[in-house]
matplotlib code that plots the C-alpha trace (Angstrom):
import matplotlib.pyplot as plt

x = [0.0, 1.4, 2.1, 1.1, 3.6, 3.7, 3.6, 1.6, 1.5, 2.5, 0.5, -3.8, -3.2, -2.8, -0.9, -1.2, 1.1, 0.9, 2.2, 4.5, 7.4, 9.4, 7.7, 6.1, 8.3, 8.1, 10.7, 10.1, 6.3, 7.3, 10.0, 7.2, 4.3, 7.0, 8.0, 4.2, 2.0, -1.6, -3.5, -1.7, -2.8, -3.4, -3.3, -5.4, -4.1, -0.7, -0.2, -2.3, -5.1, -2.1, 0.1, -2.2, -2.9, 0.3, 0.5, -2.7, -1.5, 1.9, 0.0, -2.7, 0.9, 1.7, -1.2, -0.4, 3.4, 2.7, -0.9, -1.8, -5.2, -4.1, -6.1, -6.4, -7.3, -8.5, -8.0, -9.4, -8.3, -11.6, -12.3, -9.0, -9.7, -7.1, -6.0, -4.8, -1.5, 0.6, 2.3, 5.4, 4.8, 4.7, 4.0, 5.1, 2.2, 2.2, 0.2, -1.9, -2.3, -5.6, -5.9, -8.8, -9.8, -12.1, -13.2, -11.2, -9.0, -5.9, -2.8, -2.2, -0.1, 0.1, -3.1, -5.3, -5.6, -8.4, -10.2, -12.0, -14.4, -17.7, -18.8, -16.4, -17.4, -21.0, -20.7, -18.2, -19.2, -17.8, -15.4, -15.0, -10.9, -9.5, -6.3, -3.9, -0.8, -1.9, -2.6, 0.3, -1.3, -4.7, -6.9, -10.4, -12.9, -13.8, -16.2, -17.5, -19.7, -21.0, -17.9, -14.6, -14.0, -12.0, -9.7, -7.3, -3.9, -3.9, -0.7, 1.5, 4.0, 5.0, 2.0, 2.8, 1.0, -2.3, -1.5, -4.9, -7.4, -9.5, -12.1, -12.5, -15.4, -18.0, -19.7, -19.3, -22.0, -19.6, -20.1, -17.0, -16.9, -15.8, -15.8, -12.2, -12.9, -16.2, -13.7, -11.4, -14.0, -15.1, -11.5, -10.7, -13.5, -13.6, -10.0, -11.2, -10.2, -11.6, -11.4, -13.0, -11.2, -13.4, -12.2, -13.7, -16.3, -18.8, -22.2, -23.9, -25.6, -21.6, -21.4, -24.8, -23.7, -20.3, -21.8, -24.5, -21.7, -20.0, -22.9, -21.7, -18.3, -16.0, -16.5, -16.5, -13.6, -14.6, -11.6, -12.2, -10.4, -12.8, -14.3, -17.8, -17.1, -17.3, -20.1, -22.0, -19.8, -22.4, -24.6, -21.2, -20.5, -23.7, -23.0, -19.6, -18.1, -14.9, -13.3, -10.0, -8.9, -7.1, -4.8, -3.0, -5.8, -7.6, -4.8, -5.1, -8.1, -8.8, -6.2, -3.5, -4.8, -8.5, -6.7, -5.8, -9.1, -10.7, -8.7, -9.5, -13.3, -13.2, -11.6, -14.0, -17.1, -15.9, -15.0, -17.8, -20.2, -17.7, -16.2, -12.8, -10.7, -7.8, -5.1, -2.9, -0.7, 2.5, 3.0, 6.6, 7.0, 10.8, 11.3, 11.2, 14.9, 15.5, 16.6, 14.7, 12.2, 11.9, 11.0, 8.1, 6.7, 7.0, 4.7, 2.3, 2.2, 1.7, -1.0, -3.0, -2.2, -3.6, -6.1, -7.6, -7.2, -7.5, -5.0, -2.3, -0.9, 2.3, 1.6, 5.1, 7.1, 6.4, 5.2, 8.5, 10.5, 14.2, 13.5, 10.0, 10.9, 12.5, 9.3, 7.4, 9.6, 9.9, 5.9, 5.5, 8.4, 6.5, 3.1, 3.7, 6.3, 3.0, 0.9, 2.8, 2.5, 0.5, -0.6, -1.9, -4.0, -5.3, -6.4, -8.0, -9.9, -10.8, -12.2, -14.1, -17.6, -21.1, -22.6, -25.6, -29.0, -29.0, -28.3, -25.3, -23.6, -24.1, -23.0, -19.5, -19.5, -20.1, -17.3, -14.6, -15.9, -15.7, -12.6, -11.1, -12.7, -11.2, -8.2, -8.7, -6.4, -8.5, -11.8, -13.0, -15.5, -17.5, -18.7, -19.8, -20.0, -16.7, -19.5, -19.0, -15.4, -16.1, -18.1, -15.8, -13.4, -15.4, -14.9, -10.7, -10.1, -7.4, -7.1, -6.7, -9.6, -9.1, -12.0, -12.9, -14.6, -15.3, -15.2, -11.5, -13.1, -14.4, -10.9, -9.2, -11.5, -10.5, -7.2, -7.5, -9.8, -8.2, -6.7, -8.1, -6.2, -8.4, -8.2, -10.2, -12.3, -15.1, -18.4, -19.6, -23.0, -23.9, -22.4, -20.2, -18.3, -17.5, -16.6, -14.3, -13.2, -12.3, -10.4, -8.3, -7.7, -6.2, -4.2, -2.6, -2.6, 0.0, -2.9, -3.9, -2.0, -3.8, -5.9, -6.0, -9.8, -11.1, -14.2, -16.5, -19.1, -21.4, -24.7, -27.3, -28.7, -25.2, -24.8, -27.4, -25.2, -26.4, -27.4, -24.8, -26.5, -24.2, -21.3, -19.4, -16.5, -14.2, -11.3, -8.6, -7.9]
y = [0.0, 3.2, 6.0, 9.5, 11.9, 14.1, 17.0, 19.7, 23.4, 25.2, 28.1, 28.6, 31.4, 30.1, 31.1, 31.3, 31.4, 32.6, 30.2, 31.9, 31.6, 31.3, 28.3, 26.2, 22.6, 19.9, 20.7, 24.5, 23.6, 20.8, 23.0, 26.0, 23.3, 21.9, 25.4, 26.3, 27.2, 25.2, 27.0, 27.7, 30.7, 30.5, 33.7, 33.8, 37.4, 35.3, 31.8, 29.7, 27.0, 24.4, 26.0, 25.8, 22.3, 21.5, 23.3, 21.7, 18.0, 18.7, 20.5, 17.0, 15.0, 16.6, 15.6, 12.1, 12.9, 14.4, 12.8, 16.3, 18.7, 20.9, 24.3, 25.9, 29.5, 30.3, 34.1, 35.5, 38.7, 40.2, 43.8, 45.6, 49.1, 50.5, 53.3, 52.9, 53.1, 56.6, 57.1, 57.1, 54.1, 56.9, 60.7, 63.2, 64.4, 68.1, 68.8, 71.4, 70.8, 69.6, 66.0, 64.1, 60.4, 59.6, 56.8, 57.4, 54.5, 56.5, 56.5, 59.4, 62.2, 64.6, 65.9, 62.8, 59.3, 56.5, 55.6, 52.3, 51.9, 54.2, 52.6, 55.1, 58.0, 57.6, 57.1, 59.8, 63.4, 67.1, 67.1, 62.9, 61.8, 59.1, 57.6, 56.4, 53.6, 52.5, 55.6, 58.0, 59.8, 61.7, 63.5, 65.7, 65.7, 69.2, 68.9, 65.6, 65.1, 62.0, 60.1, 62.2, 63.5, 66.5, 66.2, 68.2, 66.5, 67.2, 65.0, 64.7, 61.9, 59.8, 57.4, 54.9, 52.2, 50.3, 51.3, 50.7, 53.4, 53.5, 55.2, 55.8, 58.1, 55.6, 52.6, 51.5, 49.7, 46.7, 42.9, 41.7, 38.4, 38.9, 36.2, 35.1, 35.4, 32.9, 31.0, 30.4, 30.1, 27.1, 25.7, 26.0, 24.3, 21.4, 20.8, 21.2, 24.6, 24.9, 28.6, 31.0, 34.7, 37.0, 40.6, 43.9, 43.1, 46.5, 45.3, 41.6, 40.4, 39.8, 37.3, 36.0, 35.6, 33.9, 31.6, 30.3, 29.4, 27.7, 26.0, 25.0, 22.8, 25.7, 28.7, 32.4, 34.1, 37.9, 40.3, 43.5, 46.0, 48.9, 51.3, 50.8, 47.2, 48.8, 50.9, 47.4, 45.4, 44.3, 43.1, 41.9, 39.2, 38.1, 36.2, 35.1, 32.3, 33.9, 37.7, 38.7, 42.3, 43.1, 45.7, 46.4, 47.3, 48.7, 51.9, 52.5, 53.8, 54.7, 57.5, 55.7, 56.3, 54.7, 51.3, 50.1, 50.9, 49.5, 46.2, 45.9, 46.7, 44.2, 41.7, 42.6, 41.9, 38.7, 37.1, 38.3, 36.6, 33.3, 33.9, 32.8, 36.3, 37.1, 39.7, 39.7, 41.7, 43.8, 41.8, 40.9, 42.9, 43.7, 39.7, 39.9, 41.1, 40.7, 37.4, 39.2, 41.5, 44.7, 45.4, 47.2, 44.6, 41.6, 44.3, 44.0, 40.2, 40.5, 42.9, 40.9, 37.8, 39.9, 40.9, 37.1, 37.0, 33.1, 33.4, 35.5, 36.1, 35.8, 37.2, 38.4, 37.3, 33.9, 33.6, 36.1, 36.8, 35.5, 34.1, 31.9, 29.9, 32.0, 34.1, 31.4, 30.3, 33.9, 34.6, 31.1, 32.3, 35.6, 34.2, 31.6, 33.5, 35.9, 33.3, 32.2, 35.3, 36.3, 39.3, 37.8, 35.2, 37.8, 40.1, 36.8, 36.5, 40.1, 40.5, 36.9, 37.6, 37.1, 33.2, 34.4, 33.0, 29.4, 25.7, 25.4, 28.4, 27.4, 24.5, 25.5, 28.4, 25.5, 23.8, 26.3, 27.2, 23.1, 22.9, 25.3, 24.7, 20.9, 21.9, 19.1, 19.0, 19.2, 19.9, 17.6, 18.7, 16.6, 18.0, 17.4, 20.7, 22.1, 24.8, 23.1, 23.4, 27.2, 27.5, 26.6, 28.6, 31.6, 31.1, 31.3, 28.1, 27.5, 23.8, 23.0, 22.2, 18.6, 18.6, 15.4, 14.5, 12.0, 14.6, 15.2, 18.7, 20.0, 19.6, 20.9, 23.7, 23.7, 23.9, 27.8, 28.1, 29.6, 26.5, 23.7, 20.8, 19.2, 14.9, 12.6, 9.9, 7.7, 8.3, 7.6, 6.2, 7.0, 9.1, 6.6, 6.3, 9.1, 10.2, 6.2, 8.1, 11.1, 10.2, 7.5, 10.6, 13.1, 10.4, 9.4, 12.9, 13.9, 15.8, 13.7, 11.0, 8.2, 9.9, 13.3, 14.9, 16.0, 17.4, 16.5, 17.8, 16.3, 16.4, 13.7, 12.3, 11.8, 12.8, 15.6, 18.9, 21.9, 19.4, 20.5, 19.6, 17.4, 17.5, 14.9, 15.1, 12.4, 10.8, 9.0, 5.4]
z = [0.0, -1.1, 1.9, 1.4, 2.1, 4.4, 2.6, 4.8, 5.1, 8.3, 7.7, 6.9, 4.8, 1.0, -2.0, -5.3, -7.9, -12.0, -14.2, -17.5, -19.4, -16.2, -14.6, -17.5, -16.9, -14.8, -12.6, -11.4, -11.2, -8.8, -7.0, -6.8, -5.2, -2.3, -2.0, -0.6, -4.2, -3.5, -6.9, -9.6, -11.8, -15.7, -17.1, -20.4, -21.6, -22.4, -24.5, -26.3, -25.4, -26.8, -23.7, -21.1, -21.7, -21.5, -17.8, -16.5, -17.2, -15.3, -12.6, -12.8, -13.1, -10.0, -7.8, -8.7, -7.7, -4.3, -3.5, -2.8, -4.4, -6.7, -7.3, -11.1, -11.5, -15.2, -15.1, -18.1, -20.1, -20.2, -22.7, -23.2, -24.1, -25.9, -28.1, -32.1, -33.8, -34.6, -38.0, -36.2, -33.4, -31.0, -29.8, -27.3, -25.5, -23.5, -20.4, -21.5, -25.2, -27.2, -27.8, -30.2, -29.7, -32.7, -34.7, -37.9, -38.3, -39.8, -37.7, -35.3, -34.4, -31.8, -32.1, -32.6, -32.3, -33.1, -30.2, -31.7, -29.2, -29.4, -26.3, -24.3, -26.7, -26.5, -22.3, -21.9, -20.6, -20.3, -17.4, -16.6, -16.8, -19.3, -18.0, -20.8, -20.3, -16.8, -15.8, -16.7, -18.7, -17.8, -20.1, -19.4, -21.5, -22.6, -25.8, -27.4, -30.9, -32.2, -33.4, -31.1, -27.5, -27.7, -24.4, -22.4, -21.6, -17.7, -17.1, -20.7, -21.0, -24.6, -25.9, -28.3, -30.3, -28.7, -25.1, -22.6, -21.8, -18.3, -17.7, -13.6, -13.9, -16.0, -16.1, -19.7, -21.4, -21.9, -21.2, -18.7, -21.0, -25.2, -27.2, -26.5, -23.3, -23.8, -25.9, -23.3, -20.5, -22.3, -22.6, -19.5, -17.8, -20.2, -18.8, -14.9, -13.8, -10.5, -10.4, -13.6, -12.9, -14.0, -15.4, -15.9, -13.6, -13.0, -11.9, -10.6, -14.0, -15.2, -12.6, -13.1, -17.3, -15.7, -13.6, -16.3, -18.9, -16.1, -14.9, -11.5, -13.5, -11.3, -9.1, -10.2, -8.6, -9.5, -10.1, -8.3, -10.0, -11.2, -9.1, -10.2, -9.0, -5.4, -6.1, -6.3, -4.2, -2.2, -4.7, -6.7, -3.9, -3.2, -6.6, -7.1, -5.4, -4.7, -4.8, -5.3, -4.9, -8.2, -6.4, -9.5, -11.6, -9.2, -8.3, -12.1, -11.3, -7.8, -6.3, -4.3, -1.1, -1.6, -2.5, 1.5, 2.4, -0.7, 0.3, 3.6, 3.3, 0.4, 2.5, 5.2, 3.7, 2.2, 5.2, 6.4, 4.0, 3.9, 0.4, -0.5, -0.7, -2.7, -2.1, -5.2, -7.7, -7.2, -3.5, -3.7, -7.0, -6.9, -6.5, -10.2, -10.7, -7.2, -5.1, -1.9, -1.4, -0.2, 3.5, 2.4, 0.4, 3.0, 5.1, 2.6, 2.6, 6.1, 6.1, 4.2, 6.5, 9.6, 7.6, 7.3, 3.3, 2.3, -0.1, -1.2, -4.7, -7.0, -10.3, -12.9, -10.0, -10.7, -14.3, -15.8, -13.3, -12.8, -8.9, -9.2, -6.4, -4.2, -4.3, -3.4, -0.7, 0.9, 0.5, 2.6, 5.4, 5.4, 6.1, 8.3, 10.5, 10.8, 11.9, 14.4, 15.9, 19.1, 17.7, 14.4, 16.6, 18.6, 15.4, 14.0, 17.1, 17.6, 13.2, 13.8, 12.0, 14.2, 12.9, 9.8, 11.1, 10.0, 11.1, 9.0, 10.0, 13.6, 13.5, 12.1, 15.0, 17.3, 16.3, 16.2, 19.9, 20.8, 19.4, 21.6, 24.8, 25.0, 22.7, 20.0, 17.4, 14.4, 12.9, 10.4, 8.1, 5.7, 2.5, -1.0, -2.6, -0.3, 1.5, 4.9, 5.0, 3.7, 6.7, 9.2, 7.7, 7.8, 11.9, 11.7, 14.1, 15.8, 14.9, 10.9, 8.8, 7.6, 4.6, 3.5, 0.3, -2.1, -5.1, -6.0, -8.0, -4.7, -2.8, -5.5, -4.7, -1.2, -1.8, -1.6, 1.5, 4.9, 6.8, 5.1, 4.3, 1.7, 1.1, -1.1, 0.6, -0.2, 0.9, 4.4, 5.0, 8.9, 11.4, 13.5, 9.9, 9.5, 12.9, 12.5, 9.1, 10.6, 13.2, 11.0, 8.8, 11.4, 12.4, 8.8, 7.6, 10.9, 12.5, 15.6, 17.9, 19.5, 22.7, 20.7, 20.8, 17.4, 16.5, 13.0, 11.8, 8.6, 7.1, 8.2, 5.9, 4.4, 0.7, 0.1, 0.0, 1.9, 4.9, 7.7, 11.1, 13.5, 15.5, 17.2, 19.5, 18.9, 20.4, 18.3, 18.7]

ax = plt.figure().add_subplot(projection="3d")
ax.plot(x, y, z, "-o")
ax.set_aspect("equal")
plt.show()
């Protein structure tokens, strides 16, 4: 019989890492998962459906390696607004001066430039701000006609060939899906991504359109990185699955100071509502060219640790950067030095949200309180859909969150939530079972010792999802 090894996380706080150019073999894949990566990140602004086929069967490879879940995040590109070409390739642009986007399609110079997207034009008004190249360059709109906004350049800088265009001040009558996007949606479910990253997201029917084409094969992980997002936050993560706070995207946009506090009421109200939360982009940025980070950027990891974020995020530092595994390795020292802190247990306890009004919910605040009263080593949740284990995360135990499931998609969906340590099992049939299963679990996973209390908690009848109604205190034989 085959022994599992005994490969487990110190730390409840996850991380995910963005696959690329720098981290597309076997061996750095493998390297980057023992280095602390649980979800790997697809990016579908870069590579073909051929290359990301290619990464999710080494990534599946490696769940066979290490006998571990594996998480996939499908991030897709989503609309990319952008400017057209120049005659030259590129264009000096004064603050000050007169500047026409339009719909002609001839190059530009330095008074014009095509804008193909009459979307913006038509939703545009006198006065609102269009931010050019990620935001160094801001123009005013101070005339518009049918088919051109006449601007004024408020910050100058060089523009050159198909650079981006935001637009802070408007919601723009834009699906957050295209049809690459639906393309790749489709791709990457039909290969088992258990995560769909969903871009440009301004209002809740672009969740809604997500999650039909999904039809409940992955969970909507919504990318919050426009400020009309958080107009509708609330109404935004009543639907999705799971929210990540798109920091990067989001300062294009929002003035540098709003971004902390958008993160940290984002984070708030996801916890709050039990959704798997994200903190990502530009965390250990200089890591790209650097072999450590900077000071200030290990602070930011750990904000987001003490902020209860269920996972934090590598993006270029992993996927094109020259040290992939040494950012992994340093975002794992970071986090899990953190949580081994008094003050990070104490900040955990003081945030910990109110149970909502229902058995369920209950039951899971029940547990975490059990747990710690007789000090038991582990809390085993049962669960089909992976809801229960979400639930007893939501409460920020103590003890690790051993999931078990018979589905290997739902714990390759747990492999992102707050403490969990998902594992594949078959079905159990009555409660004294699974309270048998559980215990023989935390004792071959390295969780429990013979005498060690744990506490389990299932749905009776077993194998209808949504059923979360007993808990047992168990002892390990």
């Amino acid at each position: 019989m085959a022994v599992r090894p005994k490969l487990r996380r110190r730390r409840r706080t996850k991380i995910i890492a963005t696959i690329g150019p720098a981290s597309s073999t076997p061996e750095v894949l493998a390297r980057l998962f023992q280095a602390g990566a649980d979800v790997f990140r697809l990016n579908f602004s870069h590579g073909t459906h051929e290359d990301h086929a290619a990464r999710i069967a080494i990534i599946r490879q490696l769940e066979e390696r290490f006998d571990r879940p594996i998480g996939i995040l499908a991030d897709v590109q989503g609309p990319k607004l952008r400017v057209g070409r120049f005659g030259g390739g590129r264009v000096q642009l004064q603050t000050g001066q007169t500047f026409r986007l339009d719909l002609n399609p001839t190059p530009g110079d330095r008074d014009r430039v095509n804008l193909p997207h009459p979307e913006i034009i038509e939703a545009a008004s006198i006065g609102c701000t269009l931010l050019l190249d990620d935001g160094k360059l801001r123009l005013r709109v101070a005339r518009k006609r049918g088919d051109a906004l006449e601007t004024e350049v408020v910050v100058g800088g060089p523009l050159s060939d198909r650079k981006g265009v935001n637009v802070p001040d408007v919601a723009l009558p834009i699906p957050a899906l295209t049809e690459k996007d639906r393309d790749d949606l489709a791709f990457a479910v039909a290969h088992g991504a258990n995560y769909i990253g969903l871009s440009f997201v301004q209002r809740p029917e672009d969740v809604i359109e997500a999650k039909r084409l999904v039809d409940g094969k992955a969970w909507i992980m919504v990318k919050l990185e426009k400020p009309q997002a958080l107009e509708n936050l609330d109404a935004i993560l009543a639907e999705t699955d799971a929210v990540m706070v798109a920091r990067g995207d989001l300062g294009v946009e929002l003035p540098p100071e709003e971004v902390p506090l958008a993160q940290k009421r984002i984070v708030r109200l996801a916890r709050q509502l039990g959704k798997p939360v994200v903190v990502a982009t530009q965390m250990l940025e200089s890591m790209i060219s650097a072999p450590a980070p900077t000071r200030a950027e290990a602070s930011d990891v750990a904000t987001a640790v003490f902020d209860g974020a269920d996972a934090v995020m590598l993006s270029a530092e992993t996927a094109a950067g020259q040290y992939p595994y040494e950012s992994v390795n340093m975002m794992d020292r970071i986090v899990a030095r953190v949580e081994q802190d008094d003050i990070w247990r104490a900040m955990i306890e003081a945030s910990r949200m109110a149970p909502e009004g229902r058995a369920a919910d209950a039951i899971a605040a029940a547990a975490q309180q059990v747990a710690h009263t007789i000090g038991a080593k582990g809390i085993v949740a049962f669960t089909a859909s992976g809801r229960t284990a979400l639930r007893v995360a939501r409460e920020r135990p103590e003890q690790p969150v051993i999931g078990l499931t018979p589905l290997l998609e739902t714990a390759r969906r747990m492999a992102l939530i707050w403490g969990v340590h998902a594992v594949v099992t078959p079905d159990v049939h009555s409660m004294t079972e699974a309270v048998n299963r559980a215990a023989r679990t935390a004792l071959t996973e390295g969780f429990a010792a013979h005498g060690d209390s744990i506490v389990v908690t299932a749905g009776v009848p077993f194998a209808h999802a949504g059923t979360t109604n007993a808990l047992r205190v168990a002892t390990v034989k």
